[in-house]
Phi, psi and omega in degrees: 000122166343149155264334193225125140233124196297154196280336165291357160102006157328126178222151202239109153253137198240123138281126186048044180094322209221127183331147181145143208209127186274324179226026174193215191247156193291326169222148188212096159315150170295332180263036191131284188301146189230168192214146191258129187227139170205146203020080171082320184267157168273132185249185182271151168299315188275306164333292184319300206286329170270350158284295179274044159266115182201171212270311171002085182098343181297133167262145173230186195210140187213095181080016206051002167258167177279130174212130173264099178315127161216154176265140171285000000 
């Protein structure tokens, strides 16, 4: 859930004080544009996404069945 959203549907996720977003981007503008954050800096959408390659939570199907990644 957002911490700010703006009346034009802007929305702001803040950790500890400083943009940042765990599984997407940190500000999601209303006409779109989205800007990537993590402790405070700004990435590249291809930065954000290579800092945050993991399996973690990823579902996969196997045989039809559903399985949900977690670290052990």
């Amino acid at each position: 859930m957002p911490a700010e959203v703006w009346a034009d549907g802007t929305k702001f996720y803040w950790i500890n004080g400083k943009l940042q977003r765990k599984n997407g981007a940190a500000i999601e503008w209303a006409d779109g544009r989205k800007e990537y954050w993590i402790y405070g800096v700004e990435l590249t959408e291809k930065e954000y996404n290579k800092r945050n390659n993991t399996c973690v939570n990823k579902v996969i199907e196997i045989d039809g069945v559903k399985y949900k990644l977690e670290k052990l």
